[in-house]
Every structure is written in structure tokens, then in C-alpha cells.
Backbone as a chain_set.jsonl record, in Angstrom:
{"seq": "XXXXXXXXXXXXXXXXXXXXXXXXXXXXXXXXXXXXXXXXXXXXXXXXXXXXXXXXXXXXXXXXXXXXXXXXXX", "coords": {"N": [[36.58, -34.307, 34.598], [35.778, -31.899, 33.939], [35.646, -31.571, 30.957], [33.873, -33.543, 30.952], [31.539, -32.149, 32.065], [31.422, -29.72, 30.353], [30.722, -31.141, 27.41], [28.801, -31.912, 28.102], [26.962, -29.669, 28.714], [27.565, -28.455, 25.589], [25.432, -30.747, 24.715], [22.613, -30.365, 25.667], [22.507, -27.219, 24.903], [22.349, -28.214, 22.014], [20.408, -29.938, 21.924], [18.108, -28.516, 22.873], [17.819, -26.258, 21.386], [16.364, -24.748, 18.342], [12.57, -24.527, 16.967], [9.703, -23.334, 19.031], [6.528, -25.352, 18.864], [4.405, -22.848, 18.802], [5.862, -20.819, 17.886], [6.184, -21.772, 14.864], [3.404, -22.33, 14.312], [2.617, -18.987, 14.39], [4.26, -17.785, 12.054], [2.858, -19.551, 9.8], [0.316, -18.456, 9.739], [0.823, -15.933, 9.814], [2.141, -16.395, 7.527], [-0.335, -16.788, 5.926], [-2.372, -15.164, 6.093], [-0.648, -13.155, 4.901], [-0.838, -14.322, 2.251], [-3.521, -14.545, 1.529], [-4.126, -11.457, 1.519], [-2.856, -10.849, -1.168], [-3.861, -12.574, -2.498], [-6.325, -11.746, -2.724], [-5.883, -9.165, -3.469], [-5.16, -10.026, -6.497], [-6.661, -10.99, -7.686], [-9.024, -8.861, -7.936], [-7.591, -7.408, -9.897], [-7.44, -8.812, -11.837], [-9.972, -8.96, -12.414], [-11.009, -5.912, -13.044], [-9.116, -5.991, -15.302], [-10.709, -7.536, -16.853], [-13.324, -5.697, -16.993], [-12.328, -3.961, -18.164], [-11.574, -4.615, -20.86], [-13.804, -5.918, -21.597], [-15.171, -3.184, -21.886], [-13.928, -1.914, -23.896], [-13.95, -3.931, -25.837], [-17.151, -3.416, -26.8], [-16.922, -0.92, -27.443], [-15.182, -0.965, -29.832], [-17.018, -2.368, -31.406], [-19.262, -0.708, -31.598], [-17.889, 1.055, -33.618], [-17.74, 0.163, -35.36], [-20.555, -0.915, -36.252], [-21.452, 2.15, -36.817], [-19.615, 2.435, -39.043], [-20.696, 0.605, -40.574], [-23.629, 1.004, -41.213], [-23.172, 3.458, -41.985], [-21.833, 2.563, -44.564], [-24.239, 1.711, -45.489], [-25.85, 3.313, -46.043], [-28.213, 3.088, -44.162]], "CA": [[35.231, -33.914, 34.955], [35.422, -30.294, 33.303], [35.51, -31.734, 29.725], [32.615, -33.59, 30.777], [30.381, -30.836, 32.018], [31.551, -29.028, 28.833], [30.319, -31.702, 26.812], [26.798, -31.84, 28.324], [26.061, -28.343, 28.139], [26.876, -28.551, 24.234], [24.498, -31.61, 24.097], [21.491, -29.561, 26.26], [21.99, -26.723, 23.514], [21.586, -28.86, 20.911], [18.875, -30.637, 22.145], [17.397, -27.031, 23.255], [17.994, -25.759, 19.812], [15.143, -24.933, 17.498], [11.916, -23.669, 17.279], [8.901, -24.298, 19.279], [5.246, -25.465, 18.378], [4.191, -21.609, 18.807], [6.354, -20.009, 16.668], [5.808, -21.963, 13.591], [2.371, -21.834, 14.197], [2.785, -18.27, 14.483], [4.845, -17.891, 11.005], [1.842, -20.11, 9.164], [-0.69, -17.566, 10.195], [1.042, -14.764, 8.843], [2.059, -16.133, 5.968], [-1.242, -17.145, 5.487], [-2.714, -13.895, 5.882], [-0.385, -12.034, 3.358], [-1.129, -14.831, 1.016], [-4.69, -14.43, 1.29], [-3.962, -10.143, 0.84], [-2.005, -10.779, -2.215], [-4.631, -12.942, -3.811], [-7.367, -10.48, -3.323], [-5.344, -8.286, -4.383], [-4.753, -10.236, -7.216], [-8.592, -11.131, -8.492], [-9.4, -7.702, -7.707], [-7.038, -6.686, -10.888], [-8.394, -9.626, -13.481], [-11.649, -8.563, -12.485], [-10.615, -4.824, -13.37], [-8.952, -5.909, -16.447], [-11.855, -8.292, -17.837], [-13.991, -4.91, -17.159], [-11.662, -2.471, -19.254], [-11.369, -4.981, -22.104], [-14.982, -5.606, -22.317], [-15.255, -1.807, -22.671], [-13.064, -1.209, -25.001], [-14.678, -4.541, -27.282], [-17.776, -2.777, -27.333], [-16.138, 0.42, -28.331], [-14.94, -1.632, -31.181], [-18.341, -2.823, -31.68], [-19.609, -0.023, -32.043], [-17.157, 1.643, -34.449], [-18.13, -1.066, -36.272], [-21.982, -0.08, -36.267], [-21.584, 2.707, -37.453], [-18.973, 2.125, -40.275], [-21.896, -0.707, -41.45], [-24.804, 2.352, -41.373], [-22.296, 4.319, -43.381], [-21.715, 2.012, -45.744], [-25.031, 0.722, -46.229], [-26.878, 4.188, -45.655], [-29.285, 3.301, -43.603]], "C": [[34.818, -32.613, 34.263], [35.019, -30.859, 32.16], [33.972, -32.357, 29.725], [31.184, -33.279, 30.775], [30.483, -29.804, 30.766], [30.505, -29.675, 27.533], [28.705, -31.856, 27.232], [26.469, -30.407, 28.274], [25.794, -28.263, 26.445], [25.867, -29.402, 23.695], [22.995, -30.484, 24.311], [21.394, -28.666, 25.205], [21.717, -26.908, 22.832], [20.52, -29.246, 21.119], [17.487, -29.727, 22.179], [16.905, -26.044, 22.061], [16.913, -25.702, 19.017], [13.628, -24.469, 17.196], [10.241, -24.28, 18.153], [7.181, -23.984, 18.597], [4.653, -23.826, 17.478], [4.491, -21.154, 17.935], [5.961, -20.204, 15.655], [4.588, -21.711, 13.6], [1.365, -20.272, 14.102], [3.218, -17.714, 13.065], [3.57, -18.834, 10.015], [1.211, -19.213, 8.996], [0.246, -16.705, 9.673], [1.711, -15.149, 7.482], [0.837, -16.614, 5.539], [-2.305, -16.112, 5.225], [-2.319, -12.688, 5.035], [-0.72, -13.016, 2.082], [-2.737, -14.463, 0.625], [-4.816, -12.611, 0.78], [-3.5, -10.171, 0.008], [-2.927, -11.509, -3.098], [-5.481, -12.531, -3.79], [-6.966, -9.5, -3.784], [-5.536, -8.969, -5.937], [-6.088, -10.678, -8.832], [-9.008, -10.141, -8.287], [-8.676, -7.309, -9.297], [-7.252, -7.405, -11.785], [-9.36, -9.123, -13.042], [-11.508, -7.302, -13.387], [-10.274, -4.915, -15.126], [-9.893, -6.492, -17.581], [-12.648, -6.567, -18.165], [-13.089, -4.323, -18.699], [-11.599, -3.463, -20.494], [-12.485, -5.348, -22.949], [-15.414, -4.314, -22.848], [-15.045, -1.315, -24.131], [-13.606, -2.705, -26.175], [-15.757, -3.725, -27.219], [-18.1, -1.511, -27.649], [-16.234, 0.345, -29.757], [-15.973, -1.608, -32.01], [-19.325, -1.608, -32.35], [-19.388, 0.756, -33.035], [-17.767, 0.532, -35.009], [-19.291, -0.801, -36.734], [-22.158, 0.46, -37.481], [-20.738, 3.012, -38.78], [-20.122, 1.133, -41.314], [-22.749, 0.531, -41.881], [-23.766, 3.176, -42.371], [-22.354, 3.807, -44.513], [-23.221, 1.924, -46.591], [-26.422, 1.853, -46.036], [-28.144, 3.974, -45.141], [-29.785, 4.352, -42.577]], "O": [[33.639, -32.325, 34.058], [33.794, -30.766, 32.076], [33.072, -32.008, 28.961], [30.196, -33.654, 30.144], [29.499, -29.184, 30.362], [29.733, -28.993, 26.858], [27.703, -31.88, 26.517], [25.473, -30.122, 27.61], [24.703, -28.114, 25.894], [25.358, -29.184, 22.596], [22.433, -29.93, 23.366], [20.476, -28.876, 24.412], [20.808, -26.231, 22.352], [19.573, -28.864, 20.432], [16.35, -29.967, 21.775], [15.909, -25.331, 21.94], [16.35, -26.794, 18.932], [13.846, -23.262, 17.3], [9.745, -25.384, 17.927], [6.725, -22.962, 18.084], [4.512, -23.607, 16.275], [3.698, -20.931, 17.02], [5.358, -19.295, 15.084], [4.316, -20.758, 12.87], [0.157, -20.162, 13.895], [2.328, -16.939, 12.714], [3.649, -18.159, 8.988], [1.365, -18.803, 7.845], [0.406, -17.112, 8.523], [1.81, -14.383, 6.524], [0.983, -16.991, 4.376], [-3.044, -16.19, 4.244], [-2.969, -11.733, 4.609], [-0.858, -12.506, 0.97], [-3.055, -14.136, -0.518], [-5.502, -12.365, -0.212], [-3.374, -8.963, -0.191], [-2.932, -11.252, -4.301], [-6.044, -12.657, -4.878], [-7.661, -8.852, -4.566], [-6.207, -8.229, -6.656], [-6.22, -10.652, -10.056], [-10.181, -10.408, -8.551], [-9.542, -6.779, -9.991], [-7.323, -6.813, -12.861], [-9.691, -8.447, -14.015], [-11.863, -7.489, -14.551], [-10.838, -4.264, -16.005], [-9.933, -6.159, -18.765], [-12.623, -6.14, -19.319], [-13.354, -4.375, -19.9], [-11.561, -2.723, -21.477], [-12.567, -5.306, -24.177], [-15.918, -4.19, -23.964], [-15.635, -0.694, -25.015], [-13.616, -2.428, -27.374], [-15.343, -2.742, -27.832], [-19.18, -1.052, -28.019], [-16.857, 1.0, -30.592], [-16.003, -1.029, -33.096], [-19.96, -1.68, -33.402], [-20.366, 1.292, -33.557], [-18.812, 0.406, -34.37], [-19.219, -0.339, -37.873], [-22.589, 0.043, -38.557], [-21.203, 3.838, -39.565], [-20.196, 1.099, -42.542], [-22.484, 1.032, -42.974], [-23.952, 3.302, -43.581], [-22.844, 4.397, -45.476], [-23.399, 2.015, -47.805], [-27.6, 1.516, -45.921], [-29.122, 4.578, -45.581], [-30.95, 4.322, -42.179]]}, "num_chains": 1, "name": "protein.A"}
């Protein structure tokens, strides 16, 4: 009779074992919330870099300009 109350408690843990509804639904939601901070983060810094590289082409652009007007003394 011992072995067999032994043996049903390890079943009950197993069975008991695991996680419920809550939690995961719990674990979704925050990883769903750093995913969403990590990809505004993340279009926040192409945005940033489109800016600085348009800058810096019509930097270029301009060096350019005025190398033409030089040349062509106007």
C-alpha cells in the first residue's frame, strides 16, 4: 500500500506539472512589448540614418556646384 501511495503522488506531480494559461499569457505580453520597444527603437535609427545620408548627398551636391561655377566661370 506505501509503494502505492508513493506512486500516485509522483503521477499527481506530473500531471500538476507545468505552466498555467496565465503565465504564458503573461510571458506573450511582455515579450510582445519589448519587441514592439526594440522595433521603434529600431525605425527610429533608419529614419536617423536616411536623414544624415541625405545631408551629407547634398553636401556632395553642392561641392559639386560650385566646382561646375569654377570651372565654367560663371
Amino acid at each position: 500500500m506505501p509503494e502505492t501511495a508513493g506512486r500516485e503522488r509522483i503521477i499527481q506531480a506530473r500531471a500538476n506539472a507545468g505552466f498555467t494559461l496565465i503565465e504564458i499569457m503573461a510571458v506573450v505580453l511582455i515579450i510582445g512589448l519589448l519587441s514592439t520597444i526594440v522595433g521603434v527603437s529600431i525605425f527610429a535609427q533608419v529614419d536617423k540614418g536616411r536623414i544624415t545620408a541625405t545631408s551629407v548627398q547634398i553636401a556632395n551636391l553642392e561641392s559639386v556646384l560650385e566646382l561646375y561655377r569654377m570651372d565654367n566661370a560663371r
